[in-house]
N, C-alpha and C positions, 0 to 999 in steps of 0.2 A: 674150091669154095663149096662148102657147102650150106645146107638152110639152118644147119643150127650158127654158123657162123656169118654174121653180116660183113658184109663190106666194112675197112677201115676206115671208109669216109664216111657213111651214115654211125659208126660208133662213133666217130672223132664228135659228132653231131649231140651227139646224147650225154649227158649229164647223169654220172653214175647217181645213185639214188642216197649211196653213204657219204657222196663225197661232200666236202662244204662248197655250197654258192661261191664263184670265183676263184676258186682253187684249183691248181696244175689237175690233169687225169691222173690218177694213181697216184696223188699225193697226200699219201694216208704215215701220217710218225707211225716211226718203229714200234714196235711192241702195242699200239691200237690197235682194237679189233672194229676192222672193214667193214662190219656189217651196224656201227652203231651212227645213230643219224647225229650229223653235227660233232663231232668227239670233244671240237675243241671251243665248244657252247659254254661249258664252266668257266672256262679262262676268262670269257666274254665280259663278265658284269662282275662287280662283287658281291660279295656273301649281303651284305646290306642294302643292296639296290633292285628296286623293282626291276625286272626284266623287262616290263612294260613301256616303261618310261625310256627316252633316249636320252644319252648323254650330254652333259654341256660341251657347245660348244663356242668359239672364239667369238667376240661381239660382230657383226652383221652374216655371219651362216645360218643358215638354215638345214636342218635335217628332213630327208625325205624319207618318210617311212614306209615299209614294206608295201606297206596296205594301199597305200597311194595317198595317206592324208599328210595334209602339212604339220609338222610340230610348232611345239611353240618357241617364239625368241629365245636367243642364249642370253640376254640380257638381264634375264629373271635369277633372283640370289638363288643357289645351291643351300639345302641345310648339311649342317656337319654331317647328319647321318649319309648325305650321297643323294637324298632323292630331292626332286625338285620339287619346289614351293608353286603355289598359284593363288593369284590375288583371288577376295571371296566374291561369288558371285559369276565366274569365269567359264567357260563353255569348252568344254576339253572333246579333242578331238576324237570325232566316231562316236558320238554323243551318251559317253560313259567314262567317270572318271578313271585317271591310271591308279585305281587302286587294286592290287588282288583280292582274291573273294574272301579272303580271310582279315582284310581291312578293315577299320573304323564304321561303323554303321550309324545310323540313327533311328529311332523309333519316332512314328506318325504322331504329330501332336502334344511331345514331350520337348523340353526344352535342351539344347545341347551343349548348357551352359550349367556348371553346378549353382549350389547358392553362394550368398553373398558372403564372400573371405575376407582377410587382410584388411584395409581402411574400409571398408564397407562395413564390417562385419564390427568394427570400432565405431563407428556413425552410428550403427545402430545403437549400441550398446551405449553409447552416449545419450541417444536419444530418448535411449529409456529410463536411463539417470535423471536425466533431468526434468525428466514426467513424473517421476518418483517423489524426487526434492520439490516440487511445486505444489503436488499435492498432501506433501508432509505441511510445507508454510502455510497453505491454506486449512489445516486442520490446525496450524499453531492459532492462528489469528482469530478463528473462528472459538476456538476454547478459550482465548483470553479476553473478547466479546461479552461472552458467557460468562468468566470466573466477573466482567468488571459489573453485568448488568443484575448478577445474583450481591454482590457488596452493595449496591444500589441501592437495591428491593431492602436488604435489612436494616439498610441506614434511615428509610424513610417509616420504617414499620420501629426501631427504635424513636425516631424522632416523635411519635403521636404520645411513647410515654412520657413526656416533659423532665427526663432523668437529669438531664444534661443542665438544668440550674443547678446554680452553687447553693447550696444549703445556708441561709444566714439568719437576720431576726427581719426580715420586711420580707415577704411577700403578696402578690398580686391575688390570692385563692377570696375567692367570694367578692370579687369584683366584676361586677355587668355593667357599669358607667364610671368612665373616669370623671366625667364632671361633678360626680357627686364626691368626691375626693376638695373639690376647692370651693369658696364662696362667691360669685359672678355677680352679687348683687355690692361688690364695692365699687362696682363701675357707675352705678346709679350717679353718683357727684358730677360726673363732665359728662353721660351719657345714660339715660335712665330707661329707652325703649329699647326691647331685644330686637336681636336683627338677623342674627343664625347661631347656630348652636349647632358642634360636630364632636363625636368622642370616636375611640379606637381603640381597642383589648388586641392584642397580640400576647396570645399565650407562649408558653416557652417551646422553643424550637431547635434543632439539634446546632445551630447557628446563632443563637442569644434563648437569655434566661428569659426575656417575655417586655414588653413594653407595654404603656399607658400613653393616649394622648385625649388632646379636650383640647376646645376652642369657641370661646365664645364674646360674640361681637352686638355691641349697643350701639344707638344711634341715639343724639339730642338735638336741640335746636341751631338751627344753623349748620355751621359746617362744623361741629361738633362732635365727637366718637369717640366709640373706647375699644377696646379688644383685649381679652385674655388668654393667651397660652398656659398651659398645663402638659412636660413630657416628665414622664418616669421610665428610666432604664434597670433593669434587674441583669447582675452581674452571670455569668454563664463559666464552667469551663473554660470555655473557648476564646473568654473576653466579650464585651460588649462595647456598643458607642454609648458612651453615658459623659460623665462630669468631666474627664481629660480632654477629649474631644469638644466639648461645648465651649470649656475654659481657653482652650486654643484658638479658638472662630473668636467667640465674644470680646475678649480683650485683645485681640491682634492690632487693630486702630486707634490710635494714639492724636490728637491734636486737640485744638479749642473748643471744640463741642463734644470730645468723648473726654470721660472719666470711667476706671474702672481699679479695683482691690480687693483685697480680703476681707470676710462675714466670719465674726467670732460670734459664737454663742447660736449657731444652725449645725448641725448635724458634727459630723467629724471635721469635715471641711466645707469651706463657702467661698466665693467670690460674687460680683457684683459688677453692673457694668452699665453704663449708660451715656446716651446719645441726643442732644438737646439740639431742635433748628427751627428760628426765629421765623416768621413771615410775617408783613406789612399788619396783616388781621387777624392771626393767631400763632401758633405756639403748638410742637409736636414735642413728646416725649415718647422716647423706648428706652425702657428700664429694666432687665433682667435680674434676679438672683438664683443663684444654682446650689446646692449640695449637696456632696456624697457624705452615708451613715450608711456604715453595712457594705451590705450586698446593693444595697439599691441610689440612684442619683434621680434627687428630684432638679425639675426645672422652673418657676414662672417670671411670664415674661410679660409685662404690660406697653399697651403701646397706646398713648392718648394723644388726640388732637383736639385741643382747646383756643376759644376766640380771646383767652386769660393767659396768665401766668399758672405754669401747671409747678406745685411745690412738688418738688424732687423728694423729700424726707418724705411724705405723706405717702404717695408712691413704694418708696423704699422698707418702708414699714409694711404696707401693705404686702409685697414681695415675701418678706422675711415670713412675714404670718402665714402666708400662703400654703408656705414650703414645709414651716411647721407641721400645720395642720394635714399636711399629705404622708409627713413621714408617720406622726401616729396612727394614722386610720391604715395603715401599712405594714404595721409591728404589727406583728404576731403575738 
């Protein structure tokens, strides 16, 4: 024995330095070269598996690693690629995860999530559709505000020029009092004191050719009174309430105290109408006659309360004259 050769039991002792961990002495394969550390370290893992990370193993083992720290459960899925998974947030052993240094990174204060793809990325794009379309409706609605409030504006700036009467032989032009149009002093007979007096010029307007009204009421002795109406309608475009309208109201009632028919020899056409009711101590009469001539429909209408007998003809005459007298001061 010499010093460069140790004893066979302190070598039996010693662990060649090429050989692998738990391996016979001098159990190096064929054709390996002795002097490389680990030879059979490639075979170990595969081409796609951290070296880091240990292998799965069977559900309640545990792997004890080199280092002395515990791994983690075999319990945990494997991905296809071979390397293990870890829930997020999970504290990997040796307080650095099993990634190699050439692993996934992240930078401070950047997010490690791209932006928003797929149904997100659709949400938006909906959502801006529909921002789009809301503000299109409210720019319809708001122009057609406008196109109705500018039609408006011209229809009321047409209506100040009186266009809109039908052109005929009566017109309203140089009239400032419709009661100067009828005679108020035939009520003198059953009622001789004035008691009020009201007229009303309605020039033409883009909705009728123009109106006339008067109104005038006498007071006598006792319970005694009289009243006159006076309306005139001037025919429009558009139509007006004149002599069809009246003739429908006035003669609709029919029984023992109305009478009502046709007036030849007033305008184009006439009718007539009247409504007779008795009391212990006097006598009311309402008597209308109406005509349309023209463009234009006159109206008068008398309504007397007498402590007598009131003559209907007298009355009825007085109507007819009335009506007369309105339609010429009215011809052009």
């Amino acid at each position: 024995m010499t010093e460069e050769n140790p004893p066979e039991h302190e070598r039996a002792e010693q662990t060649k330095w090429w050989e692998t961990p738990g391996g016979g002495a001098g159990e190096v394969g064929p054709g390996v070269d002795p002097t490389m550390v680990n030879p059979n370290a490639a075979a170990q893992f595969p081409s796609d598996q951290n070296p880091h990370v240990a292998p799965p193993y069977s559900s309640g083992q545990q792997q004890q690693h080199p280092s002395g720290h515990q791994q983690y459960p075999s319990g945990q899925q494997q991905h296809s690629s071979g390397q293990q998974q870890y829930p997020s947030g999970q504290q990997y052993a040796g307080g650095q995860p099993p990634y190699p240094a050439s692993g996934p990174t992240w930078q401070s204060g950047q997010p490690a999530f791209p932006g928003p793809t797929g149904y997100g990325a659709a949400a938006a794009a909906r959502s801006r559709s529909k921002n789009n379309t809301a503000l299109i409706v409210v720019g319809v609605v708001l122009f057609v505000i406008l196109l109705i409030c500018g039609i408006g504006g011209i229809a009321l700036v047409n209506s100040d020029s009186g266009s809109e009467a039908t052109d005929g032989d009566y017109s309203m032009k140089g009239v400032t009092n419709a009661c100067d149009l009828v005679d108020a002093s035939v009520l003198d007979q059953w009622a001789a004191n004035p008691d009020e007096t009201t007229h009303q010029e309605n020039a033409p307007e883009s909705y009728g050719g123009g109106s006339l009204n008067c109104q005038v009421s006498k007071e006598g002795t006792d319970s005694n009174s009289g009243r006159l109406s006076f309306d005139v309608a001037f025919d429009s475009e558009y139509g007006s309430y004149g002599y069809d309208d009246w003739k429908k109201s006035d003669t609709a009632t029919t029984g023992t105290d109305y009478a009502s028919g046709a007036v030849t020899g007033v305008g184009d056409a006439a009718y007539y109408s009247s409504e007779v009711t008795d009391y212990s101590s006097f006598q009311t009469l309402d008597y209308t006659v109406a005509a349309k001539a023209g463009n234009a429909s006159v109206k008068v209408n008398m309504y007397i309360t007498y402590d007598g007998v009131v003559d209907r003809s007298t009355v009825d005459r007085i109507c007819k004259d009335q009506v007369r007298k309105a339609l010429d001061e009215l011809r052009e």
